[in-house]
Every structure is written in structure tokens, then in C-alpha cells.
Backbone bond lengths (Angstrom), bond angles and torsions (degrees), N, CA, C in turn:
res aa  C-N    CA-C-N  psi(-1)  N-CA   C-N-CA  omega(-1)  CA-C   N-CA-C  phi
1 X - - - 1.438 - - 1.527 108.19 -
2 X 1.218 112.72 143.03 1.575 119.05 -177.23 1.505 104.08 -127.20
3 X 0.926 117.24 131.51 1.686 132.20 144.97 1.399 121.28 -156.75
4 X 1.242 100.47 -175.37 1.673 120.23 -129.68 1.736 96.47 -124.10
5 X 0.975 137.20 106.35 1.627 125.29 -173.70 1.473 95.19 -87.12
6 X 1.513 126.99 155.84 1.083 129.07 144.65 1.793 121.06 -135.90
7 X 1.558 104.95 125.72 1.432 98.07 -154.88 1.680 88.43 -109.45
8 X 1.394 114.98 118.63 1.599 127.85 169.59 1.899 107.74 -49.35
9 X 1.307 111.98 143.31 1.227 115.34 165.71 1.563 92.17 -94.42
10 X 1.719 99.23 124.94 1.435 110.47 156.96 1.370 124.11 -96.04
11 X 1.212 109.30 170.57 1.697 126.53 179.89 1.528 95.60 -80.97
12 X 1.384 108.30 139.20 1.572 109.18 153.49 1.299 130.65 -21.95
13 X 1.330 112.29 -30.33 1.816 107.53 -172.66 1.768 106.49 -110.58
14 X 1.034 107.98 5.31 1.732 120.50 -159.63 1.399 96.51 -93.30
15 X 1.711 126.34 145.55 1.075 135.66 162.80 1.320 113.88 -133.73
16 X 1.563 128.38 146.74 1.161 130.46 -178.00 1.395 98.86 -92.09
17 X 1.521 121.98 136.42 1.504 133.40 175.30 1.465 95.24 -102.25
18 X 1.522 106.13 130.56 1.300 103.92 174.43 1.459 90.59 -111.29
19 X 1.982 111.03 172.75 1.315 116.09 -179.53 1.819 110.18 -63.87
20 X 1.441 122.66 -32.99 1.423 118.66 172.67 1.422 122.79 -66.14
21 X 1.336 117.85 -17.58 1.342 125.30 135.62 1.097 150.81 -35.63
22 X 1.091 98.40 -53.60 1.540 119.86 167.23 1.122 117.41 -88.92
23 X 1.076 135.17 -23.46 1.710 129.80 171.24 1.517 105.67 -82.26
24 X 1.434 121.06 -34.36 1.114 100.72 171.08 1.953 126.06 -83.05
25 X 1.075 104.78 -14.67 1.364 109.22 150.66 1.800 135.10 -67.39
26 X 1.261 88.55 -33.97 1.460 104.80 152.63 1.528 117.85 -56.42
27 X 1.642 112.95 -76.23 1.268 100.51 174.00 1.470 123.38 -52.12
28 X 1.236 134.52 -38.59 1.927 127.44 162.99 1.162 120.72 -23.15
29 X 1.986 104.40 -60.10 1.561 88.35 -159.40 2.234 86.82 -97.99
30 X 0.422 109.73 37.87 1.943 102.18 173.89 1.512 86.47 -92.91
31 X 1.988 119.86 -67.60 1.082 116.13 -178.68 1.639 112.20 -58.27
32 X 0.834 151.75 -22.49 1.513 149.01 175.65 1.862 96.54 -69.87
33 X 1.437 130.02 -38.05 0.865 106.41 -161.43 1.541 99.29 -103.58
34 X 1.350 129.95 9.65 1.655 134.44 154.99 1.272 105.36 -30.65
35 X 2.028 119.78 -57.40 0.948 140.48 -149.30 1.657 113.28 -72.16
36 X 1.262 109.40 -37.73 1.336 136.90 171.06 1.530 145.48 -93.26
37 X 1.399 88.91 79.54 2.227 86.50 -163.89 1.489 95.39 -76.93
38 X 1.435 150.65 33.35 1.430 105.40 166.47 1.257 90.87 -126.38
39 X 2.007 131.75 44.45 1.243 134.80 152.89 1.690 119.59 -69.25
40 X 1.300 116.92 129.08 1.574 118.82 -155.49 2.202 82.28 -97.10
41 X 0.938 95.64 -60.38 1.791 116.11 -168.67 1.435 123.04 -118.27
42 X 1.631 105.39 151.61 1.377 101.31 178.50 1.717 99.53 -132.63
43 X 1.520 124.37 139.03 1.408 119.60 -176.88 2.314 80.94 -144.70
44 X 2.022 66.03 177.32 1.420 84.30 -173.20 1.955 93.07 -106.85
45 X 1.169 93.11 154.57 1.735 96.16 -172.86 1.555 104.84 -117.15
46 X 1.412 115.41 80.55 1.546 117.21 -164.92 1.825 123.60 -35.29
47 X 1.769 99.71 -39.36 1.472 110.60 172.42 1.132 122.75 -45.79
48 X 1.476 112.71 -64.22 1.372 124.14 167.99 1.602 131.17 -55.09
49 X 1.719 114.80 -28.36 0.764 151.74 -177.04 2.102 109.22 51.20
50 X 1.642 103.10 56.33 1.528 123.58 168.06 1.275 91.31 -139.20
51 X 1.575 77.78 175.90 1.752 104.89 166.68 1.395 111.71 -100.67
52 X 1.605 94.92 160.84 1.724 105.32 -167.78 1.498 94.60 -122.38
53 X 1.346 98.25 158.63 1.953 102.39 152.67 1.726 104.23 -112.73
54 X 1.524 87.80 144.69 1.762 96.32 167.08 1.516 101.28 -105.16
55 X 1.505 111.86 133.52 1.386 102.78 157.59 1.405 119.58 -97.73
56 X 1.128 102.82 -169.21 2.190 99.57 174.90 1.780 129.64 -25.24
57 X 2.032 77.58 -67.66 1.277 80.78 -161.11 2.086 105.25 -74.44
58 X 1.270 97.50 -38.22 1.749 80.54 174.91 1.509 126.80 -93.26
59 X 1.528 112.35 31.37 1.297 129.86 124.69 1.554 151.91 -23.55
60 X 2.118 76.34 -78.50 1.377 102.36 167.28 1.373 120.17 -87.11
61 X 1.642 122.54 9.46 1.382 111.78 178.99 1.799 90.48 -114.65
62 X 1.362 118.92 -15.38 1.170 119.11 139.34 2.272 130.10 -6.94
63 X 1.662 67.12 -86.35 1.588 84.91 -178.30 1.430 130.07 -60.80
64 X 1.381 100.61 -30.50 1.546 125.07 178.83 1.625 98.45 -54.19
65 X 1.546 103.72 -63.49 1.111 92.29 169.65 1.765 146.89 -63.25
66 X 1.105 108.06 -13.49 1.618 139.92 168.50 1.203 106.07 -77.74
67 X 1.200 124.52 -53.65 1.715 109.58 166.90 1.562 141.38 -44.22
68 X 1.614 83.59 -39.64 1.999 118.05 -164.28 2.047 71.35 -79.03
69 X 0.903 113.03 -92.06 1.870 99.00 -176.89 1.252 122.31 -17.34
70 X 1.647 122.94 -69.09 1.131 137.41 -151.58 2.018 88.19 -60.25
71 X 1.316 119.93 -48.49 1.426 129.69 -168.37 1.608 106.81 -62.03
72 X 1.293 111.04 -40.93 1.268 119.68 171.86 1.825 131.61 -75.61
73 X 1.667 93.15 3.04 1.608 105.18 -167.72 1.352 115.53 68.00
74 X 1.147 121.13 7.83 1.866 102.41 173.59 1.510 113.83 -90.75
75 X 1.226 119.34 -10.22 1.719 114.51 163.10 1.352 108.35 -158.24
76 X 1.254 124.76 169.37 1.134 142.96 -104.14 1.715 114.77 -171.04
77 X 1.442 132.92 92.90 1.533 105.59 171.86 1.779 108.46 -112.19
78 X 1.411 101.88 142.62 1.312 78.29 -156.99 2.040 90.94 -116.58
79 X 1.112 114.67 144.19 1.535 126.43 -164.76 1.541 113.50 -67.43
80 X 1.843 103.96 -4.61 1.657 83.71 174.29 1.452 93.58 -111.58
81 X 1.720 112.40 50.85 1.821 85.48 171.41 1.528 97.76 -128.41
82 X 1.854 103.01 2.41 1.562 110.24 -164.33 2.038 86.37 -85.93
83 X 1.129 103.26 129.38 1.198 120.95 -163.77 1.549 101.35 -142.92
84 X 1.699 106.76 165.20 1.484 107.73 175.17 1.974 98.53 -134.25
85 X 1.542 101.54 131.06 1.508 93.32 177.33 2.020 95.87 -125.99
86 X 1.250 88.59 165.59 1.253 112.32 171.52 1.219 116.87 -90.27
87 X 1.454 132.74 130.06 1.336 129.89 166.78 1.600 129.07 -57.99
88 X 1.019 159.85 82.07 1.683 159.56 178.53 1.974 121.63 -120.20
89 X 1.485 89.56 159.06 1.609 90.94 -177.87 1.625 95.99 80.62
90 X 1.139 132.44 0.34 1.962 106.69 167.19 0.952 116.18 -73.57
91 X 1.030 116.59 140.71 1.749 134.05 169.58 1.623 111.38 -55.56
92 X 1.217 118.39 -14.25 1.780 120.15 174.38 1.802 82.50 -121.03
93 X 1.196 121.10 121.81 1.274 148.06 -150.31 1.562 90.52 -92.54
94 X 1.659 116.03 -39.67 1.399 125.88 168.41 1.538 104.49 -16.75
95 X 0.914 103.15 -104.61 1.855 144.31 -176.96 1.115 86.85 -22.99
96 X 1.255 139.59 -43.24 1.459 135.86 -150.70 1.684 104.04 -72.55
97 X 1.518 118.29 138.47 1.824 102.82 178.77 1.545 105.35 113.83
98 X 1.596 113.58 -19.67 1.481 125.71 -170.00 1.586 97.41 -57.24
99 X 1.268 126.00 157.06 1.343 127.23 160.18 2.007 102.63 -120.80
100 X 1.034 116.61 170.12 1.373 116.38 -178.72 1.380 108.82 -175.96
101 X 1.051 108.14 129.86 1.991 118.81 -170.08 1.438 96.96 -105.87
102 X 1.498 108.67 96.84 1.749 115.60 169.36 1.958 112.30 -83.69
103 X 1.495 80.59 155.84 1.634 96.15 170.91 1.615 100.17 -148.37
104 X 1.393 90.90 150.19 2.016 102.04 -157.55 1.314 92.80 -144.01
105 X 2.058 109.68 112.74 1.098 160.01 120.30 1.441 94.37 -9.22
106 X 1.443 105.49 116.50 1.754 114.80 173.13 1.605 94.47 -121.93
107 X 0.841 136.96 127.34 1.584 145.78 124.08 1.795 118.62 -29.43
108 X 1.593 123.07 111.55 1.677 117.66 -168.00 1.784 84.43 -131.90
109 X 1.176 97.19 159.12 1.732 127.35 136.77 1.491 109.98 -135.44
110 X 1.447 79.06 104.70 1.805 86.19 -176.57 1.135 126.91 55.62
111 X 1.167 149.01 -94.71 1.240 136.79 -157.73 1.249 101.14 -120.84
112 X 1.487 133.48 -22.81 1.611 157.71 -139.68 1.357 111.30 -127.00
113 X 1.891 109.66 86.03 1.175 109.84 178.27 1.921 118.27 -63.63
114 X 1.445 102.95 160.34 1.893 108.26 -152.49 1.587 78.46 -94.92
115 X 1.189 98.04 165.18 1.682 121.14 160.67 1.499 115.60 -53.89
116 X 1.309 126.71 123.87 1.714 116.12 -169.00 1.379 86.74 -119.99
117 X 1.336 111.76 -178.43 1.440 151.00 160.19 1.458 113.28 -85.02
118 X 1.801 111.64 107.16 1.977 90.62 169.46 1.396 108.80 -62.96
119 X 1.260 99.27 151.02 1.969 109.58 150.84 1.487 136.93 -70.99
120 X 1.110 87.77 93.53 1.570 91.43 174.73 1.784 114.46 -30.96
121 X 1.015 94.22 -56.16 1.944 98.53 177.69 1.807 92.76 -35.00
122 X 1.965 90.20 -78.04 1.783 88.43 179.41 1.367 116.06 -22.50
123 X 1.237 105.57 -89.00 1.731 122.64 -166.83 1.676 113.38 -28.44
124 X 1.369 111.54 -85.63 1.022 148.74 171.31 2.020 119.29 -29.61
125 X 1.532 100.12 -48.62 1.487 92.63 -162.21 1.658 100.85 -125.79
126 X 1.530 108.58 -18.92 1.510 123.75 -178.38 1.361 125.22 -114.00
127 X 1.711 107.38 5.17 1.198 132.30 -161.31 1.715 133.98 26.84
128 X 1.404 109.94 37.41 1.100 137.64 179.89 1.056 145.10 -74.47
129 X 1.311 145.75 61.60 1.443 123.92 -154.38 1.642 128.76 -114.37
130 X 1.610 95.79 118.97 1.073 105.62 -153.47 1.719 109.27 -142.26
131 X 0.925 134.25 105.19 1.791 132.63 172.29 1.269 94.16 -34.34
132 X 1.373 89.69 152.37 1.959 107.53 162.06 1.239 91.23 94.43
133 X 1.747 99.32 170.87 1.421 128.59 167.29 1.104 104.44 -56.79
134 X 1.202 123.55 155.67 1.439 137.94 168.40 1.501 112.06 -149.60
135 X 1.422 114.23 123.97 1.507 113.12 -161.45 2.133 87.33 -144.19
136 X 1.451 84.65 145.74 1.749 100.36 -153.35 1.666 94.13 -127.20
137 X 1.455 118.53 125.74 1.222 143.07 158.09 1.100 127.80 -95.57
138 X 1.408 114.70 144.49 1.816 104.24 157.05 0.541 133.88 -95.48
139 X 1.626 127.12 18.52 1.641 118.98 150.95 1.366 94.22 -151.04
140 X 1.476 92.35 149.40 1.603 119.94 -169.96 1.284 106.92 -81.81
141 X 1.483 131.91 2.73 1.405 125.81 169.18 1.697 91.11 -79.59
142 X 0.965 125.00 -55.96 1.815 140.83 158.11 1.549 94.33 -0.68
143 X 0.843 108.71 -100.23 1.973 135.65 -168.38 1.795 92.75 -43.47
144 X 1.491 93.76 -63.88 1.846 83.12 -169.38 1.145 112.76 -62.67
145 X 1.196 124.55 -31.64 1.985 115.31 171.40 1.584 108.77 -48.69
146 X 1.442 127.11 -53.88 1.222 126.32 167.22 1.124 141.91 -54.59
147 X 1.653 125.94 -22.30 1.198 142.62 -173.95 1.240 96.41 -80.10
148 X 1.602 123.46 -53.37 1.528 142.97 -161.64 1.580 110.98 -90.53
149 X 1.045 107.97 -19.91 1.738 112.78 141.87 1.535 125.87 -80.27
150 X 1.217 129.11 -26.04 1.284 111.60 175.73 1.707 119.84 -108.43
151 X 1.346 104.08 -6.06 1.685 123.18 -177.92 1.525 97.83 -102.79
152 X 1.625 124.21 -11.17 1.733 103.37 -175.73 1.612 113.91 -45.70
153 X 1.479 117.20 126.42 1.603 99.94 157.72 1.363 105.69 79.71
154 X 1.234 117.11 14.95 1.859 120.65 179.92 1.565 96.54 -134.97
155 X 1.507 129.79 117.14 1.538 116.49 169.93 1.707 107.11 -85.66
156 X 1.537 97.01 156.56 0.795 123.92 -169.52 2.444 105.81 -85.89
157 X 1.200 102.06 150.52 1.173 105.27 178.44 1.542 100.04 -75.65
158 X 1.356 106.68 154.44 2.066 133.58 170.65 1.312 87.72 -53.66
159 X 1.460 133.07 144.21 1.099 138.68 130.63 1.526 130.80 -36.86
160 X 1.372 127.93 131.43 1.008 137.14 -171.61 1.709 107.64 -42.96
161 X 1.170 132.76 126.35 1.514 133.84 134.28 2.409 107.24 -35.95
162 X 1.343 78.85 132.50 1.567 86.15 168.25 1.448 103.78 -99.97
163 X 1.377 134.65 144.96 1.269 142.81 176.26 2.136 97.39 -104.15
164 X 1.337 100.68 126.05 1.461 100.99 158.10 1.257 115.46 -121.80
């Protein structure tokens, strides 16, 4: 077998997340959130570079703010990215079997979605790849209350053309 490594020069503040990284950060906060039933969502917080839980109430002050954008054209959720994946491939076999109903935070000026960040969560643990926030529920009545609260009365952009 042959391959080829290629190791990025990072910036002083930059870290490479590998997938054993992330699953084991994954497994942390799942068990952190055993502890806690009134968590609505779980996303990855690129700054920090972990995952967070949202509960209710800063959820819904969440959206407030997602609306006041979405109304103003600076973001965008668009209904073919709210998807449901299955959890598989973790190294704690636990976790594995999870289901989770995502909805993905686009960044717009006007009509012209911005350059995002994938999600590691996406990429990495949900095999997803997709710019933007991406924030994961367990139930899709969950996600669609939010989508349909912050997209009422705002259309959504055409789906991308694929280039081959």
C-alpha cells in the first residue's frame, strides 16, 4: 500500500481535529448530556472548536436572533439540508444507533450564500458535508418548528447546480 501524507502548516492558534477527536468529544458531552433533560440541541461551536448543548430557553433566544438575520438576508436555512442521520463507526459502540434531525445555518448577502466552515460534527461523525452551522435534534418535530419559525415568509435559495 502506498500513500502520500500531507501535513498543513498551521497558524499559531490553529488545531487539526482529527476524527478520534471528535468522537471522543462526542462521547463527553452525550454523557454530560445524560445528566441534563431540558437540552433541546447539540452543535459544534467552530471558535471554541467543541460541542455545545442548547437548552430551551437559549434556543429560543437563539432563533430570535436567526430570524432578525434570516429577515434581513444575512442567513438562510434552507429545507433540503434539514436531514436525519444515524450515528455509526464510533469507537464506544454505545453512541452508535443515535438518530438526529439536523438543520444547517447558511451565512447570505442577499441572494449569495458566504464561504462557511464544514462541521466537523457534519463531516466527521454524521458524514455530512455541508458549510454552515449545523445543529442536531432528536426529533424532527424539534428542527421543523425552528426552520418554520425562522424561514416563515422568507424564500429559500435554488439548490446548488453540481459541476462534473
Amino acid at each position: 500500500m502506498f500513500s502520500i501524507g500531507i501535513t498543513p502548516k498551521l497558524k499559531a492558534n490553529q488545531t487539526i481535529i482529527t476524527k478520534e477527536k471528535l468522537q471522543d468529544q462526542y462521547a463527553h458531552i452525550m454523557s454530560v448530556r445524560k445528566h441534563k433533560c431540558n437540552e433541546t440541541a447539540i452543535t459544534w461551536v467552530h471558535r471554541a472548536k467543541e460541542f455545545s448543548l442548547l437548552d430551551r430557553d437559549e434556543m429560543t433566544e437563539q432563533m430570535k436572533m436567526w430570524r432578525k438575520q434570516a429577515k434581513a438576508g444575512e442567513l438562510k436555512i434552507m429545507k433540503y439540508n434539514n436531514k436525519a442521520f444515524t450515528i455509526n463507526g464510533m469507537k464506544k459502540t454505545e453512541l452508535n444507533g443515535k438518530v438526529w434531525h439536523c438543520l444547517v445555518v447558511q451565512g447570505y448577502k442577499g441572494e449569495v450564500q458566504e464561504e462557511g466552515n464544514l462541521s466537523p460534527f457534519g463531516c466527521l461523525i454524521l458524514g455530512y458535508l455541508v458549510t454552515g452551522m449545523m445543529y442536531a435534534f432528536d426529533k424532527a418535530e424539534n428542527r421543523d418548528a425552528v426552520y418554520s419559525y425562522i424561514m416563515k415568509g422568507i424564500a429559500e435559495a435554488a439548490p446548488r447546480e453540481k459541476n462534473m
